[in-house]
C-alpha distance (Angstrom), angle and dihedral (degrees) to the residues before:
residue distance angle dihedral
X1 . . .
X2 3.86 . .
X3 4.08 122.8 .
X4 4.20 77.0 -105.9
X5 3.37 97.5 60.2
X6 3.95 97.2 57.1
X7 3.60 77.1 74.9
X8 4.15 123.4 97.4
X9 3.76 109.3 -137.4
X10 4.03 94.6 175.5
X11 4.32 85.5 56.0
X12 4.01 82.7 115.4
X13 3.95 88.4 45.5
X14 3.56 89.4 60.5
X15 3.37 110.3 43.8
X16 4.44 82.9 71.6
X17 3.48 93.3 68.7
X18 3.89 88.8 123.4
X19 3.14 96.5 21.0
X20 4.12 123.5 151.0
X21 3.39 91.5 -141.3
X22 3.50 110.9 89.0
X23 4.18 104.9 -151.9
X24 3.66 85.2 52.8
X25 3.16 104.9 50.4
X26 3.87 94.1 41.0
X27 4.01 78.4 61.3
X28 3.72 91.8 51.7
X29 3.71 88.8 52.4
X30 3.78 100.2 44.2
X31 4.02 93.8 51.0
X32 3.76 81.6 56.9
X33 3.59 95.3 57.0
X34 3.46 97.4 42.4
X35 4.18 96.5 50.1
X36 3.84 82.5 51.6
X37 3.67 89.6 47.3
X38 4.21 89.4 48.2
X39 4.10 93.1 41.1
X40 4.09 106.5 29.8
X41 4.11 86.0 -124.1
X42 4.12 95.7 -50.2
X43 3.46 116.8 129.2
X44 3.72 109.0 -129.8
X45 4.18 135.1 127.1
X46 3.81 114.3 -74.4
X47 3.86 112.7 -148.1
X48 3.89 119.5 -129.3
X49 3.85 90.6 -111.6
X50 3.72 94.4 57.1
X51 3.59 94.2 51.5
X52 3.84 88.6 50.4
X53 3.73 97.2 46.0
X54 4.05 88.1 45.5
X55 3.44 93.2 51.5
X56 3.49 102.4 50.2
X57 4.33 85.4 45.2
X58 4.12 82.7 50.8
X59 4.02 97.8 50.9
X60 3.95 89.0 50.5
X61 4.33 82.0 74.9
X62 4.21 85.3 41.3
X63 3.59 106.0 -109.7
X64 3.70 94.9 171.4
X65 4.27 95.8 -171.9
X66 4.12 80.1 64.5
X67 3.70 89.6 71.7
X68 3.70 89.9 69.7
X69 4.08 99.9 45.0
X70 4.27 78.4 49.6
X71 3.68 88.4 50.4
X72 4.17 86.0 59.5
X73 3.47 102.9 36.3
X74 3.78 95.6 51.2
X75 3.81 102.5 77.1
X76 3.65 81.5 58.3
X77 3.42 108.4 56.9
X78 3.60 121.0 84.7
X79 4.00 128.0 -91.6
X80 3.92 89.5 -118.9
X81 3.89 98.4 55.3
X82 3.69 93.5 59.8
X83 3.45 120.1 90.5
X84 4.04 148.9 169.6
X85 3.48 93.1 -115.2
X86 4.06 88.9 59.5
X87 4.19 85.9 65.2
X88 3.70 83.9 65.2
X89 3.57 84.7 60.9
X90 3.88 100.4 53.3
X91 4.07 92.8 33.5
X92 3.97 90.8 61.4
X93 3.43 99.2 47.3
X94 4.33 91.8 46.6
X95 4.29 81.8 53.6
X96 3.75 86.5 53.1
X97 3.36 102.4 46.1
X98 3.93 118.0 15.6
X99 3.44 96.4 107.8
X100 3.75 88.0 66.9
X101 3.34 105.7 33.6
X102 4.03 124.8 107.4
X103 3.26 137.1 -128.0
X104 3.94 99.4 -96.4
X105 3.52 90.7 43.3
X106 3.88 94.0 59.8
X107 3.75 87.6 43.5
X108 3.77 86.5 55.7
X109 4.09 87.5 53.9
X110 3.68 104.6 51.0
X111 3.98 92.1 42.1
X112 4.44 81.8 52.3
X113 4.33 93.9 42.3
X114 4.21 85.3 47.0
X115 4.13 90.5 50.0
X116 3.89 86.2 46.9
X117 4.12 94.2 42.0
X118 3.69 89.7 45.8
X119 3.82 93.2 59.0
X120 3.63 98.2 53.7
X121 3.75 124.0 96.0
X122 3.98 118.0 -93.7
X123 4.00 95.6 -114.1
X124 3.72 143.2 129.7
X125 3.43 98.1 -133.1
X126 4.03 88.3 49.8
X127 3.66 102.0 52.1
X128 3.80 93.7 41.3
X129 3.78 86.5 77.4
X130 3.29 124.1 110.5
X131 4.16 104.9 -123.4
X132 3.91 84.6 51.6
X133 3.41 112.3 44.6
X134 4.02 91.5 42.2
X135 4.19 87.0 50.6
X136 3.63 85.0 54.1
X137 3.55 101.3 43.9
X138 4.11 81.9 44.5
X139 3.87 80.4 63.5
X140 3.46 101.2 55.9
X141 3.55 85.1 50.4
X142 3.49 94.8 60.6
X143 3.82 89.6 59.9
X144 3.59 92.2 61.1
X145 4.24 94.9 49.6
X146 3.18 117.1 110.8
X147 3.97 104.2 -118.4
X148 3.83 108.0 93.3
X149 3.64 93.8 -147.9
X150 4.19 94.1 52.4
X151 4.38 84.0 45.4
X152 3.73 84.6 49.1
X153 3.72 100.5 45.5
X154 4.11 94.1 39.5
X155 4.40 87.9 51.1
X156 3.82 76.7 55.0
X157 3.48 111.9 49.9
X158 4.05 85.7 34.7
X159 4.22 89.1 61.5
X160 3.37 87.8 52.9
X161 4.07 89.8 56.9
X162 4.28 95.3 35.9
X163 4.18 83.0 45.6
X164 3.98 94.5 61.7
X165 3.82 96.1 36.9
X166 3.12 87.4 54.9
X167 3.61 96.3 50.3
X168 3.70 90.0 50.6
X169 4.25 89.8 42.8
X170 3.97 89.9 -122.0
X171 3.97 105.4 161.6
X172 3.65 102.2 -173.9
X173 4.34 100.2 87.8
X174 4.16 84.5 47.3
X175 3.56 88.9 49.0
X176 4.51 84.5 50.0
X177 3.76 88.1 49.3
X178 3.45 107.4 49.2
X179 4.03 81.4 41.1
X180 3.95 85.6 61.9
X181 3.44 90.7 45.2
X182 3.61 94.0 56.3
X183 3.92 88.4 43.5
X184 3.77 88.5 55.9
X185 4.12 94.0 46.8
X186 3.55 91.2 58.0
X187 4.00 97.8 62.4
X188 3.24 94.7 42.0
X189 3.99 111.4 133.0
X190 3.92 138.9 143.4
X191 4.10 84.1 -78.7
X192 3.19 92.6 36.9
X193 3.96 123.8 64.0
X194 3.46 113.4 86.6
X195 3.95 101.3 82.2
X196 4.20 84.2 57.0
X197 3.95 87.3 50.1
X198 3.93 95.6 51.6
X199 3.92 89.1 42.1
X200 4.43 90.1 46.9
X201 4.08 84.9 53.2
X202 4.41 84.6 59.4
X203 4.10 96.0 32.7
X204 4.43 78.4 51.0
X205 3.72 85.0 52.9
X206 3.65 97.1 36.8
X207 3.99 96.4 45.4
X208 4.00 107.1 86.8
X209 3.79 83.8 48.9
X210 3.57 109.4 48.2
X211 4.25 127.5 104.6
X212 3.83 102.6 -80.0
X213 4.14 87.7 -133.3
X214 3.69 78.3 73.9
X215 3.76 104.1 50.2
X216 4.32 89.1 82.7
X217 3.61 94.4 61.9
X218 4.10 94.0 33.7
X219 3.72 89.7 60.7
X220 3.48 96.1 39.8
X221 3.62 100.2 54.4
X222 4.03 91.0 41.2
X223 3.37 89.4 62.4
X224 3.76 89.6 43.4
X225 4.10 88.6 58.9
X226 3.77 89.2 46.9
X227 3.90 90.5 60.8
X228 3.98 97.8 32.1
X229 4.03 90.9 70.7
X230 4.27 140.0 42.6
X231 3.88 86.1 -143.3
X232 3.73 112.8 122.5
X233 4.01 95.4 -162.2
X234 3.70 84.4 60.2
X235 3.14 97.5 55.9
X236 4.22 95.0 48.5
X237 4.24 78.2 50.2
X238 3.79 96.2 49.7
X239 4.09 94.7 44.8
X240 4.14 91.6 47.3
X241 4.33 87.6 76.7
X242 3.68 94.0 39.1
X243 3.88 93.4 55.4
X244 3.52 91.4 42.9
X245 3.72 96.8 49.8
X246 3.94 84.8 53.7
X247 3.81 93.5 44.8
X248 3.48 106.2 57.8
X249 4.06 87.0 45.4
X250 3.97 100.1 -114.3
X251 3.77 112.7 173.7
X252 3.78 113.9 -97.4
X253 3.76 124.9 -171.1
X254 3.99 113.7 -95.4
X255 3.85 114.6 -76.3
X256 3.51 88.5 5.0
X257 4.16 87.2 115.9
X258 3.69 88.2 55.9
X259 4.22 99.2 40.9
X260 4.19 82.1 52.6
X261 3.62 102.7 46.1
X262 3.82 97.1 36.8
X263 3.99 83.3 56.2
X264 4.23 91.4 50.0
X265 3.97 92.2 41.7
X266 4.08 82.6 55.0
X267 3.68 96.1 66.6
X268 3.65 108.3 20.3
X269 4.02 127.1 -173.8
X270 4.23 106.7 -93.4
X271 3.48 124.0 -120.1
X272 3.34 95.2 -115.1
X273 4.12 91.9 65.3
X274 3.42 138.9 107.1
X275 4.19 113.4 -65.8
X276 3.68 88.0 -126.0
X277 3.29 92.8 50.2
X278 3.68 96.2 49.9
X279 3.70 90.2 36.2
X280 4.25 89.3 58.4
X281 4.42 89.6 46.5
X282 3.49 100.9 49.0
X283 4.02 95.2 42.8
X284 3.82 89.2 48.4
X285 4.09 94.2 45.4
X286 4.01 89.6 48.5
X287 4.17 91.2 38.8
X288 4.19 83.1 58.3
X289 3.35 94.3 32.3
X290 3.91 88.3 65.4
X291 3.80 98.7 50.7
X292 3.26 94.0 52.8
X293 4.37 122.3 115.9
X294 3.28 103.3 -114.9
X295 3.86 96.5 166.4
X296 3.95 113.8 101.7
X297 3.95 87.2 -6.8
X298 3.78 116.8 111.4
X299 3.80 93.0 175.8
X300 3.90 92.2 48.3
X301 3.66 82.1 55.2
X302 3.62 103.7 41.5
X303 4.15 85.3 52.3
X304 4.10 93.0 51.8
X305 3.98 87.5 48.7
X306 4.35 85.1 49.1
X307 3.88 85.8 49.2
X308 4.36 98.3 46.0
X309 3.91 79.4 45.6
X310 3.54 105.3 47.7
X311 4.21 92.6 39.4
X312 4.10 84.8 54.7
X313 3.33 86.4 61.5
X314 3.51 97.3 72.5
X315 3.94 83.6 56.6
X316 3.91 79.4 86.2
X317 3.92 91.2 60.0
X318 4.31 119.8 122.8
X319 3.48 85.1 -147.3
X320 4.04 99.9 99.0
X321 4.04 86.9 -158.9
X322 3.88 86.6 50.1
X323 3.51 88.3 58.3
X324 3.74 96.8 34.6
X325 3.47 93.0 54.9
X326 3.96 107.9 44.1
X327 3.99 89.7 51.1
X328 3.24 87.7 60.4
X329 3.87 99.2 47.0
X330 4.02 88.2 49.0
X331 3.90 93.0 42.8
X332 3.97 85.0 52.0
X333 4.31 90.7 43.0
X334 3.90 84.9 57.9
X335 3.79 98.3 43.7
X336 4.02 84.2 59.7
X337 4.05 110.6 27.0
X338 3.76 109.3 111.3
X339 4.38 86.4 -127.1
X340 3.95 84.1 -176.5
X341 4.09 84.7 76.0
X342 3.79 91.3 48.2
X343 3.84 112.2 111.2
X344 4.16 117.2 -116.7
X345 3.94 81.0 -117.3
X346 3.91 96.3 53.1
X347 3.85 88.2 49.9
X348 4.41 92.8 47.4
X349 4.35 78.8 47.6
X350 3.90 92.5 47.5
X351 3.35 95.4 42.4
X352 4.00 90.5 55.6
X353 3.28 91.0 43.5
X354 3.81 93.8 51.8
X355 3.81 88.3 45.2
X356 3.94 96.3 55.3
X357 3.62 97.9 42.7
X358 4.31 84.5 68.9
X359 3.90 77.7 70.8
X360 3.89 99.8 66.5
X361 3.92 130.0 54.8
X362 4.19 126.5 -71.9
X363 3.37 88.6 59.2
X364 3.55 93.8 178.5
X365 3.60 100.8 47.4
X366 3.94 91.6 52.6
X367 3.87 90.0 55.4
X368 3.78 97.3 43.4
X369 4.12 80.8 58.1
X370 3.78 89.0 49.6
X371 3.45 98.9 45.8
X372 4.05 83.2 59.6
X373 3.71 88.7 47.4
X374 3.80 95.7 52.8
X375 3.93 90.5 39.8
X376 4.25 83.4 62.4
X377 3.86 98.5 41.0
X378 3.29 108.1 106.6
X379 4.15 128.0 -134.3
X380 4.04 97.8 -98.7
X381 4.04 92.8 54.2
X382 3.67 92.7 34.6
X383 3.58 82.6 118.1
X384 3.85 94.5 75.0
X385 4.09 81.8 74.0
X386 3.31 89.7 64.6
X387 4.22 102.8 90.7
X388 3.61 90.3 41.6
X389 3.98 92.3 50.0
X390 3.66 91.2 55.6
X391 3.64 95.2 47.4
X392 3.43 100.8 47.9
X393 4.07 89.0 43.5
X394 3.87 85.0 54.6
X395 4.12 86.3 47.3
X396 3.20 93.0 55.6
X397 3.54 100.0 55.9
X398 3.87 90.9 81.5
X399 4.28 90.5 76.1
X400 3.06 104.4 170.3
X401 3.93 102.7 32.3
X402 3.73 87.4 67.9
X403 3.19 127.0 89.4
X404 4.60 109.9 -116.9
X405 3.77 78.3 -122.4
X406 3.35 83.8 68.1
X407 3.11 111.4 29.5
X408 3.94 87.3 56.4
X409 3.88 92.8 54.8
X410 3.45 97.1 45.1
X411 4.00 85.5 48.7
X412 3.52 84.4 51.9
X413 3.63 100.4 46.6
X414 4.35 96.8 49.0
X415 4.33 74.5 48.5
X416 4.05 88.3 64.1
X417 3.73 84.2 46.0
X418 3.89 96.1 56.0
X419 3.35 88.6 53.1
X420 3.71 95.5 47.3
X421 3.77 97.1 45.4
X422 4.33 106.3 26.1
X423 3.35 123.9 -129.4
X424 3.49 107.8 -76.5
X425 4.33 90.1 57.1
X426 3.22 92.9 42.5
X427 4.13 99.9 55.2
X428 3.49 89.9 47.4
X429 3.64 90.2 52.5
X430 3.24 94.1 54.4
X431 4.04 101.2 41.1
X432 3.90 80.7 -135.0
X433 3.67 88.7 159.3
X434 3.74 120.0 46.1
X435 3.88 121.4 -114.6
X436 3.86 97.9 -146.8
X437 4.00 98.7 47.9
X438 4.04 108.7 11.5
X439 3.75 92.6 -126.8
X440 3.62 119.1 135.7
X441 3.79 106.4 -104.7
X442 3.75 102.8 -105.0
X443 4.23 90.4 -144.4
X444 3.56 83.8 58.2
X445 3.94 95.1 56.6
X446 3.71 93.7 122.5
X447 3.58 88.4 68.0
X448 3.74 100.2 82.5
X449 3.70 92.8 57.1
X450 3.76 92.1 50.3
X451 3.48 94.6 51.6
X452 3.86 94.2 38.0
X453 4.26 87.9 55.6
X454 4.08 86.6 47.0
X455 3.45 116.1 42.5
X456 3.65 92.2 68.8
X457 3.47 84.0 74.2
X458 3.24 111.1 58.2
X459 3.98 138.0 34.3
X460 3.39 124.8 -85.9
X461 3.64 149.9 -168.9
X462 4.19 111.1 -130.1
X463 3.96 88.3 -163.9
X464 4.28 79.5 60.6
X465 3.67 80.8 60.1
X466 3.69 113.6 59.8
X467 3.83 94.5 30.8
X468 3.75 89.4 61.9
X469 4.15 96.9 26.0
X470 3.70 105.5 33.5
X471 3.60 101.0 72.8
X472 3.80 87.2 42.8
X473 4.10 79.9 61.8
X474 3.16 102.0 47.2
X475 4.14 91.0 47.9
X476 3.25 90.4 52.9
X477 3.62 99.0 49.4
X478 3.95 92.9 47.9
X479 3.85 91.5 43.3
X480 3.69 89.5 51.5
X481 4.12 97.4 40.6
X482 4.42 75.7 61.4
X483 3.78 98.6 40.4
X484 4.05 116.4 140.0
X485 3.41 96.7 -139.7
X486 4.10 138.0 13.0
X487 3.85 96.0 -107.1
X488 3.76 96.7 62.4
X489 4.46 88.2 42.5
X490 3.57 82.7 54.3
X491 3.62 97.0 55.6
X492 3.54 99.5 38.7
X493 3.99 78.0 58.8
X494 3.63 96.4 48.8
X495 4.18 82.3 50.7
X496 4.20 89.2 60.2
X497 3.63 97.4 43.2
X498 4.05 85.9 46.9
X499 3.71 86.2 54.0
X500 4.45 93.1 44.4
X501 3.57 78.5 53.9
X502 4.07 99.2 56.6
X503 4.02 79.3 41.8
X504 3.92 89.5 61.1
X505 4.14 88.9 49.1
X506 3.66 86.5 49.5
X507 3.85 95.4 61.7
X508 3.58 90.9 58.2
X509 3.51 99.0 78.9
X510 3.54 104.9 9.6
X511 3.74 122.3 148.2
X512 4.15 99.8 -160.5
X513 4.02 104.5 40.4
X514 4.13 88.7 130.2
X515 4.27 92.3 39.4
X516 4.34 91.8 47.6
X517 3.78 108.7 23.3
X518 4.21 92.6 76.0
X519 3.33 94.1 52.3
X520 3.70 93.4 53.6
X521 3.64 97.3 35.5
X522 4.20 95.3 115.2
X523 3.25 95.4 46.2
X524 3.07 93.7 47.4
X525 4.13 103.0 45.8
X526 3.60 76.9 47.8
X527 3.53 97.2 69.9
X528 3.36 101.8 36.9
X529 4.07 89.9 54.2
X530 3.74 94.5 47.3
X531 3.71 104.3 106.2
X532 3.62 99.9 172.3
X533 3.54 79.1 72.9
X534 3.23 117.6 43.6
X535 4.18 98.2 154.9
X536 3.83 82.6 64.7
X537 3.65 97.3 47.4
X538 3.84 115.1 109.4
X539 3.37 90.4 -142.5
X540 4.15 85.9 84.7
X541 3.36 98.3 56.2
X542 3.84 95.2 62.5
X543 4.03 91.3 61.4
């Protein structure tokens, strides 16, 4: 007897002996009988074995509390004792007695059937046999029944199995539960559809490590059980092992991304469903949307543009956690996407999109997802921005109507644009300085902020600065040496200093300081030494 074995696994068992709870102290009671049965009334140490071999003599005449004591004794017994031909054992005596079996007692039997299918050897020729492949199909029953505890237990024990064949790349128990699967989608009816969603909440589980021969007909029939119902839980149950499959970057079969999320985008959740459900299609649709090959594939890009599309759409939800939610799931998509694979066409379409979406409620949410957008666009489609510049330029002129919630985002936002487009783009976008006098359009004042808070960021090209900005000084200084009154000097002052103060941004990143700077140098030293001016001086801008 082993070091182990001085040990006494059935200590808990014991303890029950007077227990008020009847299953326990049934167990109490039948571990009595069977010691006595093993040592004729002696007291002496019972190996592991002989409890195992006992037990399996004692369920033969259906003592159903020996399930249990099996359950514990199993983990102890070695590898080499267990065998196929002990599943016989444990499958006759469920056929004689499930109707009247209980809940813990069932739990008891799949936990003892996964021990025994566990041990055996990961072959064809092993799990063809009868005993095993009915105890495994007797598992995927289990996941189906309508206890939650014996569904939870059996998705388990069953991990434990679909773990270690997939470790050892053994197809044949994928190939059993995509089979059941299968099975299950062909009864499927309006009475008839919650075995399938039990058995989806396993194959969801299951997915990442099934056989990847299987993965073909997996996806194939989970989109088949999303079309083959009008339930919307279903649906949230069917997408959960498609998005995992994609997630943890299994191999698919070529265009099989785009055949699967073509078929979801076809009949999408409503608005008017249930947040989880809405939560579970738009974080699937975006998940596939982001793996797919968008390089050299115009349809692969026309699909991801369908998918950022039909996810905003939920923007429009009255469910605040709707709303909540989805920004966040597009703000993350554009934090990852690879925009430099994005076709010039799926950045004009996105930019549209982006553009119209200002037009509907949630305001706030839409622009924190286009400020992600225009943070990925890249320099040679900046001009996709352009719409949703102008619009939110022209939103912005109401000031004070908006809320500084808004204001701030939409600052924000037109900031993710500068750095998208540059300077020179985005000024002429914008029409920020006027074409018939060179002043800075005082609607527009906003601007200099914007670009003072982005330019930093980004590089930039000082010679792009004084050809768009120095006549703008030089208007406003004559307009303000002939200004009727000291208020309007003043702000034709403020005006310069706001544009010294782009200037300073400019230098951050700029690419020509030792080309430009010598040609401006007067001007320049002049500003800085005029001390009747101070505001102007670009001395305040570097602060």
């Amino acid at each position: 007897m082993s070091s182990e074995e001085t040990v006494d696994i059935y200590e808990e068992v014991r303890k029950h002996a007077k227990s008020k709870d009847k299953f326990k102290a049934e167990n109490c009671r039948a571990l009595e009988a069977l010691e006595n049965s093993i040592t004729n009334g002696k007291k002496r140490r019972i190996s592991f074995t002989k409890y195992f071999t006992t037990l399996l003599a004692q369920l033969k005449s259906q003592q159903k509390f020996y399930l249990y004591l099996l359950q514990i004794v199993l983990p102890h017994v070695p590898e080499k004792m267990k065998t196929a031909e002990q599943l016989d054992v444990l499958l006759q005596f469920y056929m004689k007695n499930r109707s009247t079996m209980e809940p813990a007692s069932l739990r008891s039997l799949i936990s003892c059937l996964t021990s025994l299918l566990l041990s055996l050897e990961c072959s064809k020729d092993m799990w063809s046999r009868g005993a095993v492949k009915k105890s495994f199909l007797l598992l995927l029953s289990f996941c189906i029944h309508e206890n939650g505890k014996i569904r939870r237990t059996s998705q388990d024990e069953l991990m434990k199995i679909v773990t270690k064949h997939s470790e050892e790349h053994f197809a044949e128990t994928s190939d059993m539960i995509v089979s059941y699967l299968r099975n299950l989608k062909e009864q499927i009816d309006d009475t008839n559809y919650k075995e399938i969603s039990h058995y989806l909440a396993f194959v969801a589980q299951a997915a990442p490590s099934l056989d990847p021969s299987t993965f073909p007909a997996l996806l194939s029939l989970l989109i088949e059980v999303l079309r083959s119902h009008k339930l919307a839980y279903m649906d949230t149950n069917s997408l959960k092992p498609i998005k995992l499959l994609v997630q943890k970057g299994v191999p698919l079969p070529p265009n099989s991304l785009h055949t699967v999320l073509q078929s979801i985008l076809s009949d999408p959740a409503a608005l008017s469903a249930a947040p989880a459900d809405i939560f579970e299609f738009v974080s699937t649709i975006l998940t596939l949307s982001q793996q797919l090959d968008l390089c050299e594939n115009s349809e692969n890009s026309e699909l991801f543009c369908e998918a950022i599309e039909k996810a905003m759409s939920y923007l429009q939800s009255k469910e605040s956690s709707v709303v909540s939610r989805v920004e966040s799931d597009l703000v993350s998509l554009w934090s990852h996407i690879d925009s430099e694979s994005l076709s010039p066409a799926g950045f004009t379409r996105l930019g549209a999109l982006m553009k119209a979406e200002m037009g509907k409620p949630h305001k706030e949410s839409v622009l924190k997802v286009a400020s992600a957008f225009a943070a990925r666009v890249k320099p040679s489609e900046s001009v996709c921005l352009k719409p949703l510049v102008q619009s939110l330029v022209s939103m912005r002129e109401q000031g004070a109507k908006l809320s500084a919630a808004l204001r701030s985002q939409m600052d924000e936002t037109l900031g993710s644009a500068v750095e998208a487009m540059g300077l020179k783009q985005f000024v002429e976008t914008t029409s920020f300085i006027k074409a018939d006098s060179s002043l800075p359009d005082d609607k527009h004042y906003f601007l200099f902020a914007v670009l003072k808070n982005s330019l930093i960021h980004i590089a930039t090209s000082l010679a792009e600065f004084f050809d768009l900005f120095s006549p703008a000084v030089k208007a406003c200084a004559a307009a303000a040496s002939e200004a009727a009154n000291e208020t309007q000097k003043q702000q034709l002052l403020k005006e310069i200093a706001s544009i010294w103060s782009v200037f300073a941004s400019c230098c951050v990143g700029a690419r020509d300081v030792s080309d430009v700077l010598p040609r401006y140098r007067k001007a320049l030293l002049k500003v800085i030494n005029d001390e009747s001016n101070l505001e102007a001086g670009v001395q305040r801008c570097w602060r």
